[in-house]
mmCIF file of the N, C-alpha and C atoms, coordinates in Angstrom:
data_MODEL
# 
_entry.id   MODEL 
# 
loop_
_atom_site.group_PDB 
_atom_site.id 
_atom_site.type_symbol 
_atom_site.label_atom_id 
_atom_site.label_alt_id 
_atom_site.label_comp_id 
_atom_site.label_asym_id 
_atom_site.label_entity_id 
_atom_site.label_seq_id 
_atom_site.pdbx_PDB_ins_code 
_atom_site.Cartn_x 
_atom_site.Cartn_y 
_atom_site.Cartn_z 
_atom_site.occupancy 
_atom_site.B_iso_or_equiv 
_atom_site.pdbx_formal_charge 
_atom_site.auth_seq_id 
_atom_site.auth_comp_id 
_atom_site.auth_asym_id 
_atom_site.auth_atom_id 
_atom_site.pdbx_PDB_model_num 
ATOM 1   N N  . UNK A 1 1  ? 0.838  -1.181  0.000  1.00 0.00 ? 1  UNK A N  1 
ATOM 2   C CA . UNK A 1 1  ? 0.000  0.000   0.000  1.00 0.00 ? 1  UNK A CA 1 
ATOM 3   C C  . UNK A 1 1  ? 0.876  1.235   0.000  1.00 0.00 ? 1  UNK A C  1 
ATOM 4   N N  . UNK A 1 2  ? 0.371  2.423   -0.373 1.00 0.00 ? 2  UNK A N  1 
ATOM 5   C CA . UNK A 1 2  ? 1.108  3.646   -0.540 1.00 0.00 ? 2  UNK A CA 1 
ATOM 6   C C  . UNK A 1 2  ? 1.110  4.539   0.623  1.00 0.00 ? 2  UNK A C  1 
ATOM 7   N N  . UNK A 1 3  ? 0.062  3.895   1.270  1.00 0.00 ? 3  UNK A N  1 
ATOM 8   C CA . UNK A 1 3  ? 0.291  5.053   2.974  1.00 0.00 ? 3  UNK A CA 1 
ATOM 9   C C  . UNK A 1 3  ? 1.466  4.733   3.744  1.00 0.00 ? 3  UNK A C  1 
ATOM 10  N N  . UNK A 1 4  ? 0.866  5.844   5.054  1.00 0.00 ? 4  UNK A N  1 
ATOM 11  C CA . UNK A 1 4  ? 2.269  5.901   6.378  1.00 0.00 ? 4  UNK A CA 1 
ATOM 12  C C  . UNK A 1 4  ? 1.722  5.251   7.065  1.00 0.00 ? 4  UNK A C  1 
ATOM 13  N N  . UNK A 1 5  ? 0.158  4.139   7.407  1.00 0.00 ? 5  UNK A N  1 
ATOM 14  C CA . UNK A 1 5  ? -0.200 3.270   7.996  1.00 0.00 ? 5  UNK A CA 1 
ATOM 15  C C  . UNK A 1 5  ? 0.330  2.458   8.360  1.00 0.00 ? 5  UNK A C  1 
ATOM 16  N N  . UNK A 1 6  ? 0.430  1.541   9.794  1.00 0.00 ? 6  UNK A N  1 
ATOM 17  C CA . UNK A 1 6  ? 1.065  0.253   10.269 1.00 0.00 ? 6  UNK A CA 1 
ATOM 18  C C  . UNK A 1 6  ? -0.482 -0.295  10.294 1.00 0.00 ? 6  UNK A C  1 
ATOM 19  N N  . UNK A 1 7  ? -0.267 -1.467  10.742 1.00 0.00 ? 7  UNK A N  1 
ATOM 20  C CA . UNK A 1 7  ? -1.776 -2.289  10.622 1.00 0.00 ? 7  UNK A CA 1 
ATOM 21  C C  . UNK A 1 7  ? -1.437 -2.681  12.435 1.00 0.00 ? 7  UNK A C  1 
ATOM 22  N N  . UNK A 1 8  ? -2.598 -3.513  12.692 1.00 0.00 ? 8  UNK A N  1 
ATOM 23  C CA . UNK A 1 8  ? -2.319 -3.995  13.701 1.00 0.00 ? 8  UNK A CA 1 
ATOM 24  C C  . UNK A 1 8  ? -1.353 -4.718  14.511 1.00 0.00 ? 8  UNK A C  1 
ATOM 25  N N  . UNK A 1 9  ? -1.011 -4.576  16.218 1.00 0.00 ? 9  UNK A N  1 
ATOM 26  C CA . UNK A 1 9  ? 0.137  -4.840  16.531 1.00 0.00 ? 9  UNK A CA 1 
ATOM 27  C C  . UNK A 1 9  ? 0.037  -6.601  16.676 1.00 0.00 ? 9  UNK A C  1 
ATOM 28  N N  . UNK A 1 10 ? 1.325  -7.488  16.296 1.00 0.00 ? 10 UNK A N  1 
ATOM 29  C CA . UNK A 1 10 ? 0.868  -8.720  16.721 1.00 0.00 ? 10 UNK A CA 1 
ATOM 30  C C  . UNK A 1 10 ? 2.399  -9.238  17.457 1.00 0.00 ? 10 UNK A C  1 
ATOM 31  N N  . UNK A 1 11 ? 1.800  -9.609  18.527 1.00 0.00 ? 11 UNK A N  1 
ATOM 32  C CA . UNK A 1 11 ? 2.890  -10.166 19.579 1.00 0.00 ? 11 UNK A CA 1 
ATOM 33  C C  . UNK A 1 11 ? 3.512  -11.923 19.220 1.00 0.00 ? 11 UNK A C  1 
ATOM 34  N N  . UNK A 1 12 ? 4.962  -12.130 19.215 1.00 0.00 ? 12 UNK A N  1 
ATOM 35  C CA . UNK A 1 12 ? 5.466  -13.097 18.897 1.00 0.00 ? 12 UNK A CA 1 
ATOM 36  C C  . UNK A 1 12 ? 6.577  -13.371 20.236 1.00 0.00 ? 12 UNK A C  1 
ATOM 37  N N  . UNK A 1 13 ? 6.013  -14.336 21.150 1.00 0.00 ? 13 UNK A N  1 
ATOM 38  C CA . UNK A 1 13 ? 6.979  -14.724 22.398 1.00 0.00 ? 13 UNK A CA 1 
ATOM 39  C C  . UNK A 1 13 ? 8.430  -15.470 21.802 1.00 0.00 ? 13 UNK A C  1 
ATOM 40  N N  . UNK A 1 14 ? 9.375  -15.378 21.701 1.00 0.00 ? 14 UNK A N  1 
ATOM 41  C CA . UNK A 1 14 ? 10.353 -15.854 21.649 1.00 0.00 ? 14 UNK A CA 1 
ATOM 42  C C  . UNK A 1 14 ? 10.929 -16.398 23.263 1.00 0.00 ? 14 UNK A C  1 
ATOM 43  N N  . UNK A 1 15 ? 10.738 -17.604 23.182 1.00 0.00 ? 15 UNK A N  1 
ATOM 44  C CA . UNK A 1 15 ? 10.912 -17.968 24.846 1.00 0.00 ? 15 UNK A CA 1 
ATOM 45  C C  . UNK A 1 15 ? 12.258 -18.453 25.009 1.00 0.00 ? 15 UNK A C  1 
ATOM 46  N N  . UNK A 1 16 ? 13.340 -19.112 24.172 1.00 0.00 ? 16 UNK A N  1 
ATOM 47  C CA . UNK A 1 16 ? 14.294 -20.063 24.076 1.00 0.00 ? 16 UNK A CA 1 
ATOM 48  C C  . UNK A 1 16 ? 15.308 -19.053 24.033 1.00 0.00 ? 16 UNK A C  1 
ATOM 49  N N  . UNK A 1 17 ? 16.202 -19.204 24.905 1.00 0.00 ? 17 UNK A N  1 
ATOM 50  C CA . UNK A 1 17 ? 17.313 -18.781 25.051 1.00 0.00 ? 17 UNK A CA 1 
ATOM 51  C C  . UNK A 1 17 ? 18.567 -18.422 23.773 1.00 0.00 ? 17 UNK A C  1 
ATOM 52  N N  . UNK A 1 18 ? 17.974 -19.710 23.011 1.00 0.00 ? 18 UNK A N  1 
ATOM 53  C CA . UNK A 1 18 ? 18.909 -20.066 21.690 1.00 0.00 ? 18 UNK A CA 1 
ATOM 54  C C  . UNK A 1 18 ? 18.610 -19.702 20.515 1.00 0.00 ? 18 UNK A C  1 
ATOM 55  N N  . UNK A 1 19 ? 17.530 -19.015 20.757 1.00 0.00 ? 19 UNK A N  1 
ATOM 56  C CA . UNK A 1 19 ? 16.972 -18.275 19.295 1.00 0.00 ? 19 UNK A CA 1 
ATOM 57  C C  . UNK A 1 19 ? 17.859 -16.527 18.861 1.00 0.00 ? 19 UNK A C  1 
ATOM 58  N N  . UNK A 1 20 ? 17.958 -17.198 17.895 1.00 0.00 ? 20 UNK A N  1 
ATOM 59  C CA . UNK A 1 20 ? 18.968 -16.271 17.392 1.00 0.00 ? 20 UNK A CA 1 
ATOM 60  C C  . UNK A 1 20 ? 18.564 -15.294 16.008 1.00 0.00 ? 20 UNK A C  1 
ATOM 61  N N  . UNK A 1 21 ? 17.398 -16.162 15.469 1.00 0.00 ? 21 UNK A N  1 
ATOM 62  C CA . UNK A 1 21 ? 16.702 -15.402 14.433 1.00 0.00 ? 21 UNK A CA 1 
ATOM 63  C C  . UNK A 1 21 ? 15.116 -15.666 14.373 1.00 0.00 ? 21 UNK A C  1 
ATOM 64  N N  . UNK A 1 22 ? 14.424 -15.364 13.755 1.00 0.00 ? 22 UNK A N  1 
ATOM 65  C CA . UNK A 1 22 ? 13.067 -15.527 13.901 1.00 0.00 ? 22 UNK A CA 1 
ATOM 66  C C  . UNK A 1 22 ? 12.681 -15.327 12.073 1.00 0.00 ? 22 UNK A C  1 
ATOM 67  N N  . UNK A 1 23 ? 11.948 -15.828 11.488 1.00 0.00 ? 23 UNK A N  1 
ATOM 68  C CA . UNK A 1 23 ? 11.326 -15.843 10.014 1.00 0.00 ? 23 UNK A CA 1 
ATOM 69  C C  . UNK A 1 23 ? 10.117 -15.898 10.135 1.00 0.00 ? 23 UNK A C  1 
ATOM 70  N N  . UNK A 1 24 ? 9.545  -14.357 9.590  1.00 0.00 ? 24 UNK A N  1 
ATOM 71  C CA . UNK A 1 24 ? 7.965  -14.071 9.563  1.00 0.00 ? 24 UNK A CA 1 
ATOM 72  C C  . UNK A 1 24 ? 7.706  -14.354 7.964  1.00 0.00 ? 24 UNK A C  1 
ATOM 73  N N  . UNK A 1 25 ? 6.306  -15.172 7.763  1.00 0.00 ? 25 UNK A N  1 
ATOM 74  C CA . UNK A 1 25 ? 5.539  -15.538 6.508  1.00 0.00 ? 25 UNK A CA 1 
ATOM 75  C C  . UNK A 1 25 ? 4.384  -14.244 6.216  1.00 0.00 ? 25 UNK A C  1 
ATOM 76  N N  . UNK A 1 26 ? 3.722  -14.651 5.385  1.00 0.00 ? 26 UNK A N  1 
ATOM 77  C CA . UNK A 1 26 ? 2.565  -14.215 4.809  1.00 0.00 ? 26 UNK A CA 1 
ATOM 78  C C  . UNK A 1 26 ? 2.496  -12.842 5.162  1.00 0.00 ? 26 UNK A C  1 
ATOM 79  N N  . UNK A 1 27 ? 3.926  -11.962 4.817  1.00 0.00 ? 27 UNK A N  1 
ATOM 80  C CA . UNK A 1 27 ? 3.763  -10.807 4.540  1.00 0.00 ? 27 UNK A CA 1 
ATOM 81  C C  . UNK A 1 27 ? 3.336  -9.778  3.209  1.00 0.00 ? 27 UNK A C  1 
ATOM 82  N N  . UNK A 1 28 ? 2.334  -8.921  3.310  1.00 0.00 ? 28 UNK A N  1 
ATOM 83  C CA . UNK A 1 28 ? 2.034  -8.236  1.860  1.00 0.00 ? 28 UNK A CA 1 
ATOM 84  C C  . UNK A 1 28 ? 2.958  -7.749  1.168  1.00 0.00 ? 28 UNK A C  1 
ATOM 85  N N  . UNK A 1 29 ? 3.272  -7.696  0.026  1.00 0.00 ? 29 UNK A N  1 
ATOM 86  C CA . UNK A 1 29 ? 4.195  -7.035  -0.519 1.00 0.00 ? 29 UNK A CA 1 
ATOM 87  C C  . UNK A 1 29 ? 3.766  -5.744  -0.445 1.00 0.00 ? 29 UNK A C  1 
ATOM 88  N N  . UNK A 1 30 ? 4.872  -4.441  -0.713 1.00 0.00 ? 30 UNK A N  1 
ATOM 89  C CA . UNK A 1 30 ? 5.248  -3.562  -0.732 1.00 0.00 ? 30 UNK A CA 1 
ATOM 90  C C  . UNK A 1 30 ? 4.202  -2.477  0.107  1.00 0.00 ? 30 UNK A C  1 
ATOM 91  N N  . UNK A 1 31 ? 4.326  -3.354  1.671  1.00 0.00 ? 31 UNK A N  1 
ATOM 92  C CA . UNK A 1 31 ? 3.588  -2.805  3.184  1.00 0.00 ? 31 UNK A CA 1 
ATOM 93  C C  . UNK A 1 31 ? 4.984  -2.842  3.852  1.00 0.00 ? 31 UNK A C  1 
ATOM 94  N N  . UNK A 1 32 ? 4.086  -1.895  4.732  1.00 0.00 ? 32 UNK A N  1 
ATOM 95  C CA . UNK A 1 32 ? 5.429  -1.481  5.372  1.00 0.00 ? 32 UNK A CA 1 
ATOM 96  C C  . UNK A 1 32 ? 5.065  -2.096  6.965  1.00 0.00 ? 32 UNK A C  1 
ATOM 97  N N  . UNK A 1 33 ? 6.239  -2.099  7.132  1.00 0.00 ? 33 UNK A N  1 
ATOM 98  C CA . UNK A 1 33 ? 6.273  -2.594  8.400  1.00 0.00 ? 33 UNK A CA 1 
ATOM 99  C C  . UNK A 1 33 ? 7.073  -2.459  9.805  1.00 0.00 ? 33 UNK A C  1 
ATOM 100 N N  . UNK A 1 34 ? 6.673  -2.350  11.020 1.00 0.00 ? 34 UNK A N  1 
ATOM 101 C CA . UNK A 1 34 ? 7.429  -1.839  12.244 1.00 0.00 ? 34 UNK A CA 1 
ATOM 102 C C  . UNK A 1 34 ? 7.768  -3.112  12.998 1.00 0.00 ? 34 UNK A C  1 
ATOM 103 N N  . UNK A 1 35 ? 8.955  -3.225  13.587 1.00 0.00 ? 35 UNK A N  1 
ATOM 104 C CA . UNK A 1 35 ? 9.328  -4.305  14.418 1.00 0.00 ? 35 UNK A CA 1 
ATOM 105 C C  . UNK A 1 35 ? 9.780  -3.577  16.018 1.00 0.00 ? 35 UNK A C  1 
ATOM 106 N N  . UNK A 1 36 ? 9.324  -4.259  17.008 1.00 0.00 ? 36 UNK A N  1 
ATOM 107 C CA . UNK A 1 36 ? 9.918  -3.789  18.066 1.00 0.00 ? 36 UNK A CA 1 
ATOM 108 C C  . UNK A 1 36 ? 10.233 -4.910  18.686 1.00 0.00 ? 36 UNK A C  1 
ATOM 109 N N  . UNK A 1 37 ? 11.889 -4.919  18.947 1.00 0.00 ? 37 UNK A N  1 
ATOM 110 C CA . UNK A 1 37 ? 12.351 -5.996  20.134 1.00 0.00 ? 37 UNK A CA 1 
ATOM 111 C C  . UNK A 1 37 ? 12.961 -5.430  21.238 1.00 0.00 ? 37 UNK A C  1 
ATOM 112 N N  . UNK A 1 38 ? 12.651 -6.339  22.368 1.00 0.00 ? 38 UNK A N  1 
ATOM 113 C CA . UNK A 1 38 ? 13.045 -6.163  23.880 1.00 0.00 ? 38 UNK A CA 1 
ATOM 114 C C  . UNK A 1 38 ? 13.038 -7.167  24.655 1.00 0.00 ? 38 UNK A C  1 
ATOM 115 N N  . UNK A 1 39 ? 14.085 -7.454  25.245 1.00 0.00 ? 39 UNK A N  1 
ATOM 116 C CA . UNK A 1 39 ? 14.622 -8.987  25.970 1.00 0.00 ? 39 UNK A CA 1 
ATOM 117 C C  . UNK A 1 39 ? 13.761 -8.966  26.909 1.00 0.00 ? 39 UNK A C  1 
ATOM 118 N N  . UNK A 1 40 ? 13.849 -9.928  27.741 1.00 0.00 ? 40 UNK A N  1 
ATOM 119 C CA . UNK A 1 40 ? 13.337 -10.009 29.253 1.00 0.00 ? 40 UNK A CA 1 
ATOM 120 C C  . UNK A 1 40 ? 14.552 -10.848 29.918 1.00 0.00 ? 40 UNK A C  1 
ATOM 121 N N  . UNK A 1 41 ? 14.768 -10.860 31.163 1.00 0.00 ? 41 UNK A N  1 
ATOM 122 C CA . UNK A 1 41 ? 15.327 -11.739 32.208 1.00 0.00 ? 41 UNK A CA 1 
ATOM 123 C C  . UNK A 1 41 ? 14.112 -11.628 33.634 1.00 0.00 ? 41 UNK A C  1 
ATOM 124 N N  . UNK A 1 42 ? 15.166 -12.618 34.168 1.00 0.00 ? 42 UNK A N  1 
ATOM 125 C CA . UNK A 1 42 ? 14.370 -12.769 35.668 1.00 0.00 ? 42 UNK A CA 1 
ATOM 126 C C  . UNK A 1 42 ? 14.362 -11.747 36.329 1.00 0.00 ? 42 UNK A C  1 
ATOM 127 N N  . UNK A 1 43 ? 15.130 -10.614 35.994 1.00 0.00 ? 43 UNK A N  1 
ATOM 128 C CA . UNK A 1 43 ? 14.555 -8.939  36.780 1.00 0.00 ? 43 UNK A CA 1 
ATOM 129 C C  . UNK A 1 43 ? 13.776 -8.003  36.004 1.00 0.00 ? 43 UNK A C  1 
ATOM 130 N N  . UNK A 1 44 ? 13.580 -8.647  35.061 1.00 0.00 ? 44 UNK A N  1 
ATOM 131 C CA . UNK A 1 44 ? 12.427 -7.592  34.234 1.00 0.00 ? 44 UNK A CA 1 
ATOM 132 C C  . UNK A 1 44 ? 13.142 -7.372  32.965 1.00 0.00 ? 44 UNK A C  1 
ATOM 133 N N  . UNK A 1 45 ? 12.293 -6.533  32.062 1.00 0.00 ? 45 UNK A N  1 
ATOM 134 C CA . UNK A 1 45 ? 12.554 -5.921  30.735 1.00 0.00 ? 45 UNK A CA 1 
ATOM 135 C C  . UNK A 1 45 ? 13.077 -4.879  30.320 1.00 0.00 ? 45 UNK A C  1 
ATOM 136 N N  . UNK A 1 46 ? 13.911 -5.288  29.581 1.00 0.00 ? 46 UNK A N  1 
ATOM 137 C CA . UNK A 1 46 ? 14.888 -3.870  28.919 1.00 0.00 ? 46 UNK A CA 1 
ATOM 138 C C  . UNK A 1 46 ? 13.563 -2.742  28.323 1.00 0.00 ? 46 UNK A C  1 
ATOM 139 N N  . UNK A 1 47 ? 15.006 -2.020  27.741 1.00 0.00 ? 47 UNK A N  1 
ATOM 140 C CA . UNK A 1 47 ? 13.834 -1.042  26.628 1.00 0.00 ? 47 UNK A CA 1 
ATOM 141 C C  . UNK A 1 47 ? 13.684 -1.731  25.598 1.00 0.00 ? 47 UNK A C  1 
ATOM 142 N N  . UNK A 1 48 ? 12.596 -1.256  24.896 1.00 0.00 ? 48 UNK A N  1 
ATOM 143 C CA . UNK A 1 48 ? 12.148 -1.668  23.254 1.00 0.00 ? 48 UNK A CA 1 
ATOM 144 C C  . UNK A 1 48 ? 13.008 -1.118  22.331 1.00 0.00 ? 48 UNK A C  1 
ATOM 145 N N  . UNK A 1 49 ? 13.858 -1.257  21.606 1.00 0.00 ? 49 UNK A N  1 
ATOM 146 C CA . UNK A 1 49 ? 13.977 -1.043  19.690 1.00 0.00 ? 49 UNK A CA 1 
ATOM 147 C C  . UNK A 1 49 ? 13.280 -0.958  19.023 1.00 0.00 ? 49 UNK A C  1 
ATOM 148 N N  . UNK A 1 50 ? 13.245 -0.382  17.781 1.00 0.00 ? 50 UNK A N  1 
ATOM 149 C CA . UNK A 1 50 ? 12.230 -0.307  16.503 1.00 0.00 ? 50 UNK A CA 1 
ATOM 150 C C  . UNK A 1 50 ? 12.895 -0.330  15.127 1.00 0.00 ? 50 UNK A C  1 
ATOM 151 N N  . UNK A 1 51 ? 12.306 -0.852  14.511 1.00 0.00 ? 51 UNK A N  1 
ATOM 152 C CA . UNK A 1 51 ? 12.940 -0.732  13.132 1.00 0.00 ? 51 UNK A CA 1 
ATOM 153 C C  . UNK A 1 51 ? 11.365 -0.899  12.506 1.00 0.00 ? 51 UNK A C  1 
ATOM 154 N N  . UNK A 1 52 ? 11.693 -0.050  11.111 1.00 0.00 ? 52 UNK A N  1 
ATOM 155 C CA . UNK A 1 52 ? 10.600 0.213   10.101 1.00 0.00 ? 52 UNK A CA 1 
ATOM 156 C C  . UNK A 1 52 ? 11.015 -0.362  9.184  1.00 0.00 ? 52 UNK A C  1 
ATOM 157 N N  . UNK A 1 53 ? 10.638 -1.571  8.136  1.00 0.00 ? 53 UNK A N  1 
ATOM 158 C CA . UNK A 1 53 ? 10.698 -2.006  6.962  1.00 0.00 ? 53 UNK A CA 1 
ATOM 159 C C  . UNK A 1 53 ? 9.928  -1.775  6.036  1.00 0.00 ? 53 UNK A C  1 
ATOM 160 N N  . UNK A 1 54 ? 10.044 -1.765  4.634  1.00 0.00 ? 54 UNK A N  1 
ATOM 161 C CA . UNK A 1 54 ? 9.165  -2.149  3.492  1.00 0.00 ? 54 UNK A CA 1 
ATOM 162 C C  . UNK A 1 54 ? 8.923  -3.159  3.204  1.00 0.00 ? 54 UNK A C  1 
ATOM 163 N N  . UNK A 1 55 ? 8.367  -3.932  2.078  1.00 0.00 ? 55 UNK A N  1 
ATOM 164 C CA . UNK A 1 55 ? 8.571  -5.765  2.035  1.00 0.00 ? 55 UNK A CA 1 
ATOM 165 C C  . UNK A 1 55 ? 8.634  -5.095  0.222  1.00 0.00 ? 55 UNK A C  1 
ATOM 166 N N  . UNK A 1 56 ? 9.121  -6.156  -0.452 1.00 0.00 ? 56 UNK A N  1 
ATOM 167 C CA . UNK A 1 56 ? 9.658  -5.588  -1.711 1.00 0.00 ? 56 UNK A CA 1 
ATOM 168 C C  . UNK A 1 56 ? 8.214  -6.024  -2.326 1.00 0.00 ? 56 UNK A C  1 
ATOM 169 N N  . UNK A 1 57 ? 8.182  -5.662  -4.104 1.00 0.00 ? 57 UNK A N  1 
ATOM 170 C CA . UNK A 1 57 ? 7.248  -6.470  -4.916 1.00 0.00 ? 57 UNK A CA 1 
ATOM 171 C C  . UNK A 1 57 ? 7.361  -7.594  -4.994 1.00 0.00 ? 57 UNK A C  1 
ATOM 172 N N  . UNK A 1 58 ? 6.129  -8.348  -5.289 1.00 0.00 ? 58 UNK A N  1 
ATOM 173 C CA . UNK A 1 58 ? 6.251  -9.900  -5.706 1.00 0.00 ? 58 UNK A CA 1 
ATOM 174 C C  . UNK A 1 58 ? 6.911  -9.952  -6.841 1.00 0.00 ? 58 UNK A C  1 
ATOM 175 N N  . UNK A 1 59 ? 7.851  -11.026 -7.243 1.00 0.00 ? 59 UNK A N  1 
ATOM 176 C CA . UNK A 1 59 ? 8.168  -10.911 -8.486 1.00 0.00 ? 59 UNK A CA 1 
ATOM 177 C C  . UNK A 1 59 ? 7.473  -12.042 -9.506 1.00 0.00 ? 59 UNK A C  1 
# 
């Protein structure tokens, strides 16, 4: 789509210590998109990060 719209937020628990990457599917092409990550430990949660992506055309 051509707007500055994000769509709805959707939460993904990463629980395993050993995860080192994560691979999201059934994204629209050329939507844009916001990511926010933030660890947790047994004393609580860092701050959040953000990053803004595009997703390219289908080819």
């Amino acid at each position: 789509n051509n707007t500055e719209e994000v769509g709805p937020l959707l939460t993904v628990n990463i629980t395993s210590p050993d995860t080192n990457k994560w691979q999201l599917s059934d994204l629209e092409p050329v939507s844009r998109y916001r990511f926010y990550l933030y660890y947790c430990t047994q004393k609580g949660c860092g701050p959040a990060t953000s990053e803004e992506y595009i997703t390219i055309p289908e080819a």
